[in-house]
N, C-alpha and C positions, 0 to 999 in steps of 0.2 A: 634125258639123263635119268637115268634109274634112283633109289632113292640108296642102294649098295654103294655104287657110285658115288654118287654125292658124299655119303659118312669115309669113304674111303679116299677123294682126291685131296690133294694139297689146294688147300684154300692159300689164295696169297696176293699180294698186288698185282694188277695187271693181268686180273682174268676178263675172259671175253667171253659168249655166248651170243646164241642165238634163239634170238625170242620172236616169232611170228613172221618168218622172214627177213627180220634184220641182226643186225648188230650189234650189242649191248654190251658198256664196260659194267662187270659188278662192282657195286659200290660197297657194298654189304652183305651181309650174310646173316639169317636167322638158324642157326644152328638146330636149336629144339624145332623151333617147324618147318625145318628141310625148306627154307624160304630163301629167293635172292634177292636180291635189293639191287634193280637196274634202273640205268640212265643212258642215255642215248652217245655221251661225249664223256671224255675222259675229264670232267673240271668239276669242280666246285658246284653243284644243283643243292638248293635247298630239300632237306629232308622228305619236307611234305610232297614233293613232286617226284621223290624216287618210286618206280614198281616196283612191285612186291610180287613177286612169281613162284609158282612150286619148282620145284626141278627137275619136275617129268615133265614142265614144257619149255626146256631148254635146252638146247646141243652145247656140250661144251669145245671154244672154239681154240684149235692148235696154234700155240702163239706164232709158230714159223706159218702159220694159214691166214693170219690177221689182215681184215681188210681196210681201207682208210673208207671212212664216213662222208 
């Protein structure tokens, strides 16, 4: 994903991406540094265990594309 991209899509519940060949729900989002905050499953992970990714190494995934884990 581009960093265009990024400032431009709808941030919102129930996005998905793809980080290093898998599958990641975003949990969050750092706005000022173009940053995503993933976890592996769609629950409850404590803070400290979320990654922290740019956005140019993530595809973002078509909710009607969504794979199960």
């Amino acid at each position: 994903m581009t960093q265009d991209e990024f400032n431009t899509m709808q941030h919102h519940a129930n996005t998905f991406v793809m980080y290093q060949g898998k599958q990641h729900y975003v949990i969050s989002v750092d706005f000022r540094e173009q940053l995503f905050g993933l976890v592996e499953e769609k629950e409850a992970i404590p803070k400290d265990e979320w990654l922290w990714v740019r956005c140019e190494n993530v595809t973002l995934i078509n909710p009607n594309e969504k794979t199960i884990n």
